[in-house]
MIDOKE-390066 format. One line per field, with one value per residue: residue number from 0; residue in one letter; x, y, z of N, C-alpha, C in turn. Coordinates in Angstrom, 2 decimals. Each point is the difference from the previous one (the first is absolute). Example, Ala and Ser with C-alpha at 12.3 -4.5 7.8 and 13.67 -1.06 7.14 Angstrom:
resi <- c(0:1)
resn <- c(A:S)
nc1 <- c(13.19:-0.35)
nc2 <- c(-5.69:1.05)
nc3 <- c(7.80:-0.72)
cac1 <- c(-0.89:0.82)
cac2 <- c(1.19:1.19)
cac3 <- c(0.00:0.06)
cc1 <- c(0.90:-0.77)
cc2 <- c(1.20:1.09)
cc3 <- c(0.00:0.73)
END
This chain:
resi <- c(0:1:2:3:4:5:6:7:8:9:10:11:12:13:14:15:16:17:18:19:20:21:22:23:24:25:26:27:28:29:30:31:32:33:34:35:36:37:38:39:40:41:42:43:44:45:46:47:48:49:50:51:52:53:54:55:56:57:58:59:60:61:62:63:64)
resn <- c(X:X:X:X:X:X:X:X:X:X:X:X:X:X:X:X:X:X:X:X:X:X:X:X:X:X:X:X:X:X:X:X:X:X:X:X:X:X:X:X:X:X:X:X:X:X:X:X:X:X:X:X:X:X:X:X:X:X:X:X:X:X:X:X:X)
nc1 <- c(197.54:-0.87:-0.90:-0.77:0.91:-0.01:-0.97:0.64:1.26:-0.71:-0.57:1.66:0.46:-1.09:0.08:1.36:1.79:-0.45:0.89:-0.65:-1.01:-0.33:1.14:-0.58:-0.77:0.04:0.72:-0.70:-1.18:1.61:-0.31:-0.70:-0.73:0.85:0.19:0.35:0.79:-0.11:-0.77:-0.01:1.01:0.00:-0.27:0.72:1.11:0.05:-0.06:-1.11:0.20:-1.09:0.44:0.79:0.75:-0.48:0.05:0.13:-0.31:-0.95:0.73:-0.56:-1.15:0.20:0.23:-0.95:0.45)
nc2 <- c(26.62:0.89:-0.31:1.35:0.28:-1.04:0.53:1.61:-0.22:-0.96:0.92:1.04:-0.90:-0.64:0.88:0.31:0.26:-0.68:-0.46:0.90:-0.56:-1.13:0.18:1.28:-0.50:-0.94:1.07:0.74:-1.53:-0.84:1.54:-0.34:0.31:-1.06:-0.06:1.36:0.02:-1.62:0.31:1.59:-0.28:-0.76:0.28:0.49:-0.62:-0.51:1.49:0.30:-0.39:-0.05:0.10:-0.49:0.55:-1.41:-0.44:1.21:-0.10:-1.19:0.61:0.81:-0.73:-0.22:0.78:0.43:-1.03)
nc3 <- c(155.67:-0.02:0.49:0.39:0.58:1.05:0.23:0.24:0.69:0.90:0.73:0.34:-0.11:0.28:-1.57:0.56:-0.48:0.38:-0.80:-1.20:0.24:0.29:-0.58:-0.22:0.16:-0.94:-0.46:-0.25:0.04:-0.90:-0.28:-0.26:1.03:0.14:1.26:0.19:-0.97:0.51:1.68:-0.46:-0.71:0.70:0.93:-0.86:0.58:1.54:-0.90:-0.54:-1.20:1.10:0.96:-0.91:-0.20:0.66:-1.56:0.08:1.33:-0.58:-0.90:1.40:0.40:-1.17:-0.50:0.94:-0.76)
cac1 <- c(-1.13:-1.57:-0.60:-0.07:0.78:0.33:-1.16:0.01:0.80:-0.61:-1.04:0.28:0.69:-0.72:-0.28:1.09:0.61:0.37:1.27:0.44:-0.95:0.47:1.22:0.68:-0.53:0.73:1.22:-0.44:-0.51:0.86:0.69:-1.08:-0.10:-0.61:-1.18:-0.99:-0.09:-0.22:-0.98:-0.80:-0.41:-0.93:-1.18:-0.42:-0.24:-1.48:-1.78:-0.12:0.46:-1.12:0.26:1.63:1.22:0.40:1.24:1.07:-0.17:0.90:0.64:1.30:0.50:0.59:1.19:0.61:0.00)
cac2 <- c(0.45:-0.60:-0.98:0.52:0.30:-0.98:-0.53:1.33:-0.16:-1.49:0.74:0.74:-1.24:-0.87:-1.04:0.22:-1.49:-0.16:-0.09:1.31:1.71:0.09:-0.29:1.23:-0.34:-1.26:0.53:0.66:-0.57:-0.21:0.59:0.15:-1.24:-1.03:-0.37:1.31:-0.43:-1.29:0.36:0.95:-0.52:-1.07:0.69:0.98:-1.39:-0.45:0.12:-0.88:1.25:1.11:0.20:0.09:-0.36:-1.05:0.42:1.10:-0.78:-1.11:0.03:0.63:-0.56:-1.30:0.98:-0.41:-1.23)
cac3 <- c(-0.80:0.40:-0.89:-1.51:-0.93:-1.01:-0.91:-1.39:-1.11:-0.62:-1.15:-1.15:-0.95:0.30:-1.16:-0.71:-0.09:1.48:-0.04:-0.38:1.03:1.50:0.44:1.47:1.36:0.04:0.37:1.54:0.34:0.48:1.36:1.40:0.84:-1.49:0.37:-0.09:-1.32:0.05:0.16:-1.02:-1.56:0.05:-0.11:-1.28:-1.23:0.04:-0.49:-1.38:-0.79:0.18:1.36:0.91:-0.60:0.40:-0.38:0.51:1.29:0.11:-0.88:0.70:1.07:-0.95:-0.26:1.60:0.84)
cc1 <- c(-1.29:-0.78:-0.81:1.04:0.46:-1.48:-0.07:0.74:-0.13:-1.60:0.09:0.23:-0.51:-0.54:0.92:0.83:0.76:1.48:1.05:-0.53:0.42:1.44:0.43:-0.95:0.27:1.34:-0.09:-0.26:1.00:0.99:-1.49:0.24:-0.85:-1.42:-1.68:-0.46:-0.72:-1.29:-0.47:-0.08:-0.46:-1.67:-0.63:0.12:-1.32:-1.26:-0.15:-0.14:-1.34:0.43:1.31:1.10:0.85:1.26:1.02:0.47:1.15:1.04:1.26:0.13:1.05:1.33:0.95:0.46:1.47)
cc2 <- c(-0.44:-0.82:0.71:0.47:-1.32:-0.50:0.74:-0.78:-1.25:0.25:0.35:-1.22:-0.52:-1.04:0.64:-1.21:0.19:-0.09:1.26:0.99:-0.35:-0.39:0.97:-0.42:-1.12:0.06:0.59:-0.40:-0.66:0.20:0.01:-1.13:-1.21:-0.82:0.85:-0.14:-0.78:0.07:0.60:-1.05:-1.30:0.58:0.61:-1.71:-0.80:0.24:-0.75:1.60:0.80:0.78:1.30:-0.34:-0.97:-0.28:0.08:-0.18:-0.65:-0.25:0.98:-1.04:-1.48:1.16:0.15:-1.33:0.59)
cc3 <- c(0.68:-0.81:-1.05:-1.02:-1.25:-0.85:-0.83:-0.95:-1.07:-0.96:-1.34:-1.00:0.19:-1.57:-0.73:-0.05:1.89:0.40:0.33:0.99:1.33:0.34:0.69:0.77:0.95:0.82:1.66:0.70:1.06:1.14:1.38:0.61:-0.65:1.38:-0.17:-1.55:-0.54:-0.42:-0.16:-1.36:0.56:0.11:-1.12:-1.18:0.35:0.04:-1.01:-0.89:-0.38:0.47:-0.43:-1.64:0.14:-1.08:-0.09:0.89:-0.05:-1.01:0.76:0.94:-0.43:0.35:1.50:0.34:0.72)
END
């Protein structure tokens, strides 16, 4: 996945229940390359939530351990 793609989909849910919305992604997420991964949602976790869906972010990147 690209890195916008993963900010659409972290957009879309972004003040939904995070659990529920992002588990097909979460899922998908799984099958990628977990280094390429890493680092897109780190980046999107370390804005501050002006910026960025930080979040979400980091609530997939807890889900990747």
């Amino acid at each position: 996945m690209t890195s916008q793609e993963i900010c659409t989909e972290i957009d879309r849910v972004c003040r939904r229940d995070w659990e529920v919305e992002l588990a097909p992604l979460a899922q998908r997420l799984s099958q990628a390359d977990s280094a390429a991964t890493f680092h897109i949602l780190f980046q999107i976790a370390a804005h501050s939530q002006d910026h960025g869906p930080a979040g979400p972010a980091a609530w997939l990147l807890r889900q990747d351990r």
